[in-house]
KOLTORSE-535886 format. One record per residue (C-alpha): x negated, z, y; residue in one letter. Coordinates in steps of 0.2 Angstrom, whole numbers, plus 5000, padded with zeros to 4 digits. Example, Ala and Ser with C-alpha at 12.3 -4.5 7.8 and 13.67 -1.06 7.14 Angstrom:
2
493850394978A
493250364995S
***
This chain:
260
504849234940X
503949404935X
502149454939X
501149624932X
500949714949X
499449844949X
499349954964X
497350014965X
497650214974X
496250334978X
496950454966X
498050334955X
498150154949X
499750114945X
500549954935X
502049864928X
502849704927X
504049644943X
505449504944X
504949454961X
506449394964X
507549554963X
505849674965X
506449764950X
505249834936X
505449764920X
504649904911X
504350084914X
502750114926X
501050194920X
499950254930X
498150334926X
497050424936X
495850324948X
493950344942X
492850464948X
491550384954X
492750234958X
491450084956X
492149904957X
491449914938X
492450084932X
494150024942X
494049854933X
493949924919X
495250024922X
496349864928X
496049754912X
496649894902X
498449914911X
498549724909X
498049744890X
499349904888X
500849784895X
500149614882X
499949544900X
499449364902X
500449294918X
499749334935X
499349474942X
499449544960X
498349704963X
498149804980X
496749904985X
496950044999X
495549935012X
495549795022X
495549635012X
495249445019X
494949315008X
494749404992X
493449524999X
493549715001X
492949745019X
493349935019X
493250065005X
493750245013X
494550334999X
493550214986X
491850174983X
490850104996X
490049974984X
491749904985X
491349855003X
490849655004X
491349624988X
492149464979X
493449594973X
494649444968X
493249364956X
492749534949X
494349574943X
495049384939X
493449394928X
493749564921X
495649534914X
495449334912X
497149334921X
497649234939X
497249354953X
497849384970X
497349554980X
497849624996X
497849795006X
498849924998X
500049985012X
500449795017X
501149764999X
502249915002X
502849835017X
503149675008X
504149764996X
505249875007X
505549715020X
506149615007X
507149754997X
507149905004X
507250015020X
506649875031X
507849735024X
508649635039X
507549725049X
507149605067X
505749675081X
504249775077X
504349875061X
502949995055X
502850055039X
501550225034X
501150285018X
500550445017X
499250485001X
497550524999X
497350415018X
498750365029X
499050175024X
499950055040X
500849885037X
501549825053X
502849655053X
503649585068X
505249505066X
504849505047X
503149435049X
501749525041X
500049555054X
498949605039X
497549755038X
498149855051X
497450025044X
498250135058X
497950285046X
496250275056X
496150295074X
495750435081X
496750605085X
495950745093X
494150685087X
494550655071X
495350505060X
497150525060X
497450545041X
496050675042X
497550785048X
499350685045X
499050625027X
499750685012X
498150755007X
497750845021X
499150935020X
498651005003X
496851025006X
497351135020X
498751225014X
500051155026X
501751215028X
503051065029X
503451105043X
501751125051X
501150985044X
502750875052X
501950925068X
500550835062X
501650685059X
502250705075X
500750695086X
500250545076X
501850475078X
501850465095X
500150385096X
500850245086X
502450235096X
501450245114X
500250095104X
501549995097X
503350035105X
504350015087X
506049975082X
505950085065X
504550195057X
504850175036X
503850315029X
503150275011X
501850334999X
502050484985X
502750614999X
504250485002X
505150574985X
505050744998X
505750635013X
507050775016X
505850905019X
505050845033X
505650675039X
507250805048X
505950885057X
505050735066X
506150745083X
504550675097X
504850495093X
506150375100X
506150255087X
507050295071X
506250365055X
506850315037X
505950375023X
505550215010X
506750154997X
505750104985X
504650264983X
502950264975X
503450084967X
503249984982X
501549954980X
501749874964X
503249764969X
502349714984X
500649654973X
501949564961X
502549464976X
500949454983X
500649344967X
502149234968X
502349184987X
503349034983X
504749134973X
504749254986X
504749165005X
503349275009X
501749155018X
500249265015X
499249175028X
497849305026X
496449195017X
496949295001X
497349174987X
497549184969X
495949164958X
495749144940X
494449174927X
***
């Protein structure tokens, strides 16, 4: 079964077709920049025409970097806050004409990497991060997703968390890798002390430079793997996110699929 998966980034939106059953890419990825301001109109917008570009007309799983329950955006930090209280699912249903399912970006990464990647097989409690624009959490026990976690935000030293760990940050401020994996560190171990995990998957776009800084995160206990699936597991993650029947995976968050 194949859905177009459409991962919605503070910086990026990113889309292509998935076999949910082997979370393979059936085409070559495009990505174009997120929208400045990034209204619920201008993203749209921006969705319908990744669906057009691929002759889309199956379903369609999209992520969007808040928390989502039931087809509503709740949160909006790296996007517009118009997005927050919206019908997000019926806006962009109605936008592409195409069957819509939406969920928080960092739990469709999760999905993806439990089911394919680095978490595969995985039992206990499993934390995935993804470190961007934010810091985006996805945490499963013994496989389970518990949804909207967004750990990127508690505080550290006064201060959201990915105000100083997240890929972003590190630019903005000129970090070193290895000062800014002392960054990782401290926010590491306020997520170990919080949640005691088996595994720490790291994700997002700075998982392609995992070698130069996952080495150099020694202050936690549990063991750190960078993500196997890259910047793509957003994407495979929305796909499946679509398909829950082909995949095993019981979304149980209130966020079903709508249609124009």
């Amino acid at each position: 079964m194949h859905a177009l998966g459409v991962d919605i980034g503070g910086t990026g939106i990113k889309a292509a077709p998935v076999d949910v059953a082997t979370g393979k890419l059936l085409a070559e990825r495009t990505k174009v920049d997120t929208p400045r301001p990034a209204t619920p109109k201008a993203v749209a917008a921006v969705v319908t025409e990744l669906a057009k570009s691929f002759s889309w007309s199956g379903p369609v799983g999209i992520t969007f970097p808040g928390v989502v329950t039931d087809g509503t955006t709740r949160t909006a930090a790296n996007v517009d806050p118009t997005w927050i209280g919206l019908d997000a699912r019926t806006l962009l249903a109605e936008a592409t004409g195409l069957h819509v399912s939406i969920l928080n970006d960092a739990d469709a990464a999760g999905m993806a990497e439990m089911a394919f990647g680095a978490g595969k097989g995985e039992a206990g409690t499993v934390v995935l991060l993804t470190f961007g624009t934010g810091i985006g959490s996805a945490l499963f026990i013994d496989g389970v997703l518990v949804p909207n976690t967004e750990f990127g935000h508690i505080e550290i030293r006064g201060k959201d968390a990915e105000k100083r760990a997240s890929g972003l940050a590190r630019e903005l401020h000129d970090l070193s890798w290895g000062k800014w994996a002392g960054h990782v560190d401290e926010y590491l171990k306020h997520m170990e002390a919080l949640l005691s995990p088996a595994l720490f998957i790291i994700g997002g776009g700075i998982s392609k430079k995992s070698d130069k800084f996952v080495p150099l995160l020694t202050d936690i206990r549990a063991r750190i793997v960078p993500a196997a699936m890259l910047n793509d597991a957003g994407i495979v993650g929305a796909a499946m996110h679509a398909h829950p029947e082909e995949t095993g995976y019981k979304r149980g968050d209130g966020n079903e699929t709508a249609s124009a």
